[in-house]
N, C-alpha and C positions, 0 to 999 in steps of 0.2 A: 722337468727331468732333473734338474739340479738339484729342487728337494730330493727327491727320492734317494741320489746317490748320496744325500748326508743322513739320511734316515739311517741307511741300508751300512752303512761306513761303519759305524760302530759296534755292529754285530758281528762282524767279519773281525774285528780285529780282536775280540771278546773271543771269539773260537780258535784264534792264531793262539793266544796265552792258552787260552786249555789245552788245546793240543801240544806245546812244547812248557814241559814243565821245570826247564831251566831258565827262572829268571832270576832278574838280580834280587836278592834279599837285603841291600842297602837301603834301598827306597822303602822299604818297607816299617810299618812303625807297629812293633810289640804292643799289645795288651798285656799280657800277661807274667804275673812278675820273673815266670821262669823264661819268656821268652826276652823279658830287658834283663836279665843276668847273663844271657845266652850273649847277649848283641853288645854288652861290656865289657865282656873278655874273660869273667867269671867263669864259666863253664867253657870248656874251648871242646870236650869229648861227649860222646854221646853218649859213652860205659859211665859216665858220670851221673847223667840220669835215670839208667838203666838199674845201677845198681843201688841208686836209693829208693828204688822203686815210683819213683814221682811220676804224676798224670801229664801228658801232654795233650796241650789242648790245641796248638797251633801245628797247624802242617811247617810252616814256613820254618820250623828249628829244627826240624828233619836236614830243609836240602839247606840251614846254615851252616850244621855240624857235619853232613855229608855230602860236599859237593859234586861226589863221581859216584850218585847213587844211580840206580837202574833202573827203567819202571818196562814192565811186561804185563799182556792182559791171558789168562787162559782164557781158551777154545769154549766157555760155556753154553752155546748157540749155534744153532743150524739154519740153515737158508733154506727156502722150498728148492725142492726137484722134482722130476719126473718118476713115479710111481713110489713117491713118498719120502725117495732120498735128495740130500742134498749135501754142500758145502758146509763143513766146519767153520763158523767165525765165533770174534771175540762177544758178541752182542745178542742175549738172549730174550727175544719178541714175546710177549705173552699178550691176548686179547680178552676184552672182556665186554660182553654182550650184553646189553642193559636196552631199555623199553626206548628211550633215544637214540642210538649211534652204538658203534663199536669204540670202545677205549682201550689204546695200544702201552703199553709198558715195557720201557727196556730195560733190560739187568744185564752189569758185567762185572768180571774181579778182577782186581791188580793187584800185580805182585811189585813189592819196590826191597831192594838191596842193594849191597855195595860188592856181596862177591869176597862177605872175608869176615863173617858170621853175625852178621846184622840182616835180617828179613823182617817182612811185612806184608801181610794180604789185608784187602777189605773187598766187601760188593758195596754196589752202589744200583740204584735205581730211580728211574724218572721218565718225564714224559717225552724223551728226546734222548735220542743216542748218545748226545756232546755231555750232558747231564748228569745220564747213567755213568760216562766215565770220568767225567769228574770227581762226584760223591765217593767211588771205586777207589782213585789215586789219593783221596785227602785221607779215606777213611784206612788203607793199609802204612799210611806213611803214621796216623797215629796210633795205630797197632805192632810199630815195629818193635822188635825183642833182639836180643842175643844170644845166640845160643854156642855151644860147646863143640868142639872139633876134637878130633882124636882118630886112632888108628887100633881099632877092638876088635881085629880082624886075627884069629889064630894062624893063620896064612900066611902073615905079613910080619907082622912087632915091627914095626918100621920105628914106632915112635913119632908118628909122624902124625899132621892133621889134615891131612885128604879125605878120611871119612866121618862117619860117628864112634864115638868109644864104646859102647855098648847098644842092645836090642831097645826098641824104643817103639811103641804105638801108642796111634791118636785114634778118638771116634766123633762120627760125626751121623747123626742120624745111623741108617743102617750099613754107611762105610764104615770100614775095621781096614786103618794103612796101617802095617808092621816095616818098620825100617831096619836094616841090620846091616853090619858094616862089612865089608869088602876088602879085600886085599889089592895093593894098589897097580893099577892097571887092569881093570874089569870093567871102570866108566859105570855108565848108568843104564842098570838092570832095571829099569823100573818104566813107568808108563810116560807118554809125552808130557803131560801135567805135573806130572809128581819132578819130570826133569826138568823142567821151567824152574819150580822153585827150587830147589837144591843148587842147580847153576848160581843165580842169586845168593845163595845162604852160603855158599863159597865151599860147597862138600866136590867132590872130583867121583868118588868113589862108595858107592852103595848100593845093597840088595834092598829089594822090596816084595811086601804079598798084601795083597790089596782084596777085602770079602766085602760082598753085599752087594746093592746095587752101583754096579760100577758105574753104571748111563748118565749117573747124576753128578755130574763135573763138578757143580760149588762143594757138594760133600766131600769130596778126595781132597780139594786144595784145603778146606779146612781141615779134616780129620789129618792131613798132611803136617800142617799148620801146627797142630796140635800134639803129633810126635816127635816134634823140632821142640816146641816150648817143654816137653817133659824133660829134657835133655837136662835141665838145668833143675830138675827139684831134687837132683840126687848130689850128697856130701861125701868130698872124695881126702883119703889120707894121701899126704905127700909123694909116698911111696907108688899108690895106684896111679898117680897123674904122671908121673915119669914111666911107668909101664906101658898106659894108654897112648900117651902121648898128647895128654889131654890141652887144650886150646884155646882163649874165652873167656 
């Protein structure tokens, strides 16, 4: 009996770390030259690597440079029910039917931010639940971007950054999200999904219209994804960004 609980000890405590993705980053020793420049005091912001454009290859300079980041999983996955319905979860089952055995596969996505125009989505996949959202959390923390805030709402001219400055869409397969900015106090016009990430990316305030197959959840978080990142391929004069209210 003794073996067994030392076998069985270290697996438990392997799923305690996945599951709580605040640990210390002292202990931790960089590989990478951007990640020992990170941990020398050289880079101390995350706009720093952002806007040289530089690859990140380590999760861990994520939660070095942003300690109060956020991690959230979309609803990609359903659960059986009765007459074919069922409960919404984070973790989407797929099976696959070969000449030995049934082979089970999970997929899920996570969203990580800080709530003040830093986001990140990734999926992840694997033979195990704990796995799937592993791969999810490492792979959206080295996807994460910056993007622009502003107030482009005729409504409003607040000047302010509670929403987006301008129309903006992403595609994603047969999803088409259109994001468009809001006058302040309208909150979020838009679908559960699409509000998850915006909470995170730190907007208060936004319309949306969303075409295609809506049923397919990883498509809207990306095609989502992807009219957050366009925010930034547009070159604005001084004059515009005091109008907009622009942010970022």
């Amino acid at each position: 009996m003794e073996n067994e609980e030392a076998v069985n000890q270290p697996v438990v405590e392997s799923r305690e770390m996945a599951a709580n993705p605040a640990y210390t980053e002292s202990n931790y020793n960089f590989k990478t030259e951007l990640g020992k420049a990170v941990k020398s005091g050289e880079i101390k912001d995350i706009d720093e690597i952002l806007e040289k454009h530089l690859k990140i290859l380590e999760p861990q300079i994520v939660d070095f440079l942003i300690p109060n980041l956020q991690v959230d999983f979309l609803y990609v996955g359903q659960s059986k029910g009765k007459l074919g319905g069922g409960k919404r979860r984070i973790i989407r089952n797929t099976q696959k039917v070969t000449a030995k055995a049934k082979r089970q596969h999970f997929s899920a996505m996570a969203i990580v931010g800080d709530g003040n125009g830093h986001i990140g989505i990734g999926k992840g996949r694997g033979l195990e639940s704990v796995i799937a959202k592993e791969k999810a959390l490492k792979s959206a923390k080295l996807n994460i971007i910056s993007i622009l805030r502003g107030c482009g709402s005729w409504e409003c001219a607040c000047h302010g950054g509670h929403s987006i400055p301008f129309k903006v869409s992403g595609k994603c397969g047969s999803v088409i999200v259109t994001l468009l900015p809001a006058p302040k106090g309208i909150s979020f016009c838009v679908m559960d999904d699409i509000k998850t990430i915006m909470k995170l990316a730190g907007i208060k305030d936004v319309w949306s219209k969303v075409n295609g197959q809506t049923n397919t959840r990883i498509n809207i978080g990306y095609a989502t994804f992807e009219a957050l990142k366009s925010l930034n391929y547009y070159r604005f004069f001084n004059k515009e960004k005091e109008n907009l209210g622009i942010k970022g």
